[in-house]
C-alpha positions in Angstrom: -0.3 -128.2 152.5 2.4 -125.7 153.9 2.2 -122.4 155.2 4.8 -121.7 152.4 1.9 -121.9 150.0 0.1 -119.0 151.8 3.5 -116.7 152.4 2.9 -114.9 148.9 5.3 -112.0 147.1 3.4 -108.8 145.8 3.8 -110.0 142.3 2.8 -113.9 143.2 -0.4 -112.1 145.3 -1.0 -110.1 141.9 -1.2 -113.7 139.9 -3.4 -115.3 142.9 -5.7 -112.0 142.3 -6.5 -112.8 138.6 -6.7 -116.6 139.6 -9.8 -115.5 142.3 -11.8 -113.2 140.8 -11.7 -115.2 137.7 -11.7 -119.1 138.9 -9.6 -120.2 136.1 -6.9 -118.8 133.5 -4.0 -119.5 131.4 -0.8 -117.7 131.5 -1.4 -115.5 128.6 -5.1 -114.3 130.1 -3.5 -113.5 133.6 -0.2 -111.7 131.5 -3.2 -110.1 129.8 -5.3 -108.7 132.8 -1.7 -107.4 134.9 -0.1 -106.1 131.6 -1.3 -102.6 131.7 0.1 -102.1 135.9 3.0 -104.8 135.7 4.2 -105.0 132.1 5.9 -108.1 132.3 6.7 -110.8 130.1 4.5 -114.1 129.3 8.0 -116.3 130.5 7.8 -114.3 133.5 3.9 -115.4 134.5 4.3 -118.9 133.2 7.9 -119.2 135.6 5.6 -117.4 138.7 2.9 -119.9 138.1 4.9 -122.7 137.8 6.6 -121.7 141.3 3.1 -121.7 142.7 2.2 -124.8 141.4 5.2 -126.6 142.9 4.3 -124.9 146.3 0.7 -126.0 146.0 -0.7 -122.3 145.8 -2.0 -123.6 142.6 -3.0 -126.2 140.9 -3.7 -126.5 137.0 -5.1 -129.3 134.1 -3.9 -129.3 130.7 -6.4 -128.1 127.9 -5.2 -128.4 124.0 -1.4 -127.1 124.4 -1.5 -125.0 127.3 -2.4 -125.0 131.0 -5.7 -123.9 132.7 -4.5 -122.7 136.2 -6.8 -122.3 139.5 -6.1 -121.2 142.8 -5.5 -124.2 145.3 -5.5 -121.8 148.0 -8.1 -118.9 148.9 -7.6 -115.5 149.4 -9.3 -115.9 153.4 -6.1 -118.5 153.7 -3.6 -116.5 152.7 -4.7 -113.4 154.1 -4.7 -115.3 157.4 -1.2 -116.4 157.4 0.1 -113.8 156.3 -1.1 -111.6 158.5 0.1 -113.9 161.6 3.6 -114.1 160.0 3.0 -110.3 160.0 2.5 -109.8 163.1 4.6 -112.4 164.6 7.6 -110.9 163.3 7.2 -106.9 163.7 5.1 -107.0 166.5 6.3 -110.3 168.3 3.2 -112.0 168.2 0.6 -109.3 170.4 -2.4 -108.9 168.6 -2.9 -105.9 170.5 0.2 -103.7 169.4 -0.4 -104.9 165.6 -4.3 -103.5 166.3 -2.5 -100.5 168.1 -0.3 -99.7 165.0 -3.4 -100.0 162.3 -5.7 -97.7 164.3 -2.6 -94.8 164.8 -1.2 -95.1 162.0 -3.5 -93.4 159.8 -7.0 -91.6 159.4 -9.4 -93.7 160.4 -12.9 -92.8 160.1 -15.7 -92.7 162.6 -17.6 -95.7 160.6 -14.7 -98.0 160.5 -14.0 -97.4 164.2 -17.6 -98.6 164.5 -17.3 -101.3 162.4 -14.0 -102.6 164.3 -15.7 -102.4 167.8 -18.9 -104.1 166.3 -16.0 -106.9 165.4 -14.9 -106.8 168.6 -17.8 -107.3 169.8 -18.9 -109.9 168.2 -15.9 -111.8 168.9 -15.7 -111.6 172.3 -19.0 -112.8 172.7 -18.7 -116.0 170.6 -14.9 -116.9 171.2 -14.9 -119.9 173.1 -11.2 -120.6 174.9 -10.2 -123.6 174.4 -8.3 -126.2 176.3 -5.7 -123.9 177.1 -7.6 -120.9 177.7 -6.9 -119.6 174.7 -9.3 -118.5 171.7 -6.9 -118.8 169.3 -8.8 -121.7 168.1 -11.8 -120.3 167.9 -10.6 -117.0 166.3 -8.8 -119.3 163.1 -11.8 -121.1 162.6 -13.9 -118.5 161.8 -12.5 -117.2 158.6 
């Protein structure tokens, strides 16, 4: 499967939302759970999940006259890839700037810094490098 299956729009990340927490829906039950804070049309959901479908974000099985749709892709997945386009294209790939920009750019509180250098932590002491010297491998892996 392509990265272009993890690369989602708001509204497309809105759809995949419904399709996670519930496992399984048809077009009018997702245009039913993102009517009241989208207010779009049942043509509109049906065209985004069809787009999804074709991209392999989704995948879906027929039941009576409609389709059932369920994510093909997890939420881990496409946070993860999107996050490295992320930070590959506003902060040229360093981790450390994108890190940088997160912790300045807002309030963050005293129990989130603690939870962030417990992360740390924890990574740095079970990142293995691999052949390369990098732990890039080990860092994907984990999610």
């Amino acid at each position: 499967m392509s990265e272009e299956a993890h690369l989602l729009t708001d509204l497309q990340l809105a759809v995949m939302r419904v399709l996670w927490e519930r496992g399984e829906a048809n077009v009018a039950e997702i245009w039913e759970a993102l009517r009241p804070e989208r207010g779009l049309a049942q043509t509109t959901v049906a065209t985004l999940l069809s787009r999804l479908d074709k991209r392999g974000a989704v995948s879906h099985r027929r039941e009576a006259r409609q389709f059932v749709y369920r994510a093909a892709v997890t939420e881990p997945q496409v946070r993860r890839v999107m996050v490295r386009e992320l930070t590959a294209r506003l902060f040229d790939g360093d981790v450390t700037a994108l890190v940088s920009h997160l912790l300045s750019g807002r309030e963050v509180s005293a129990g989130d810094l603690a939870k962030v250098k417990a992360l740390l932590e924890e990574r740095a002491s079970t990142s293995q490098p691999n052949g390369n010297g990098n732990p890039e491998e080990a860092i994907d892996a984990r999610d």
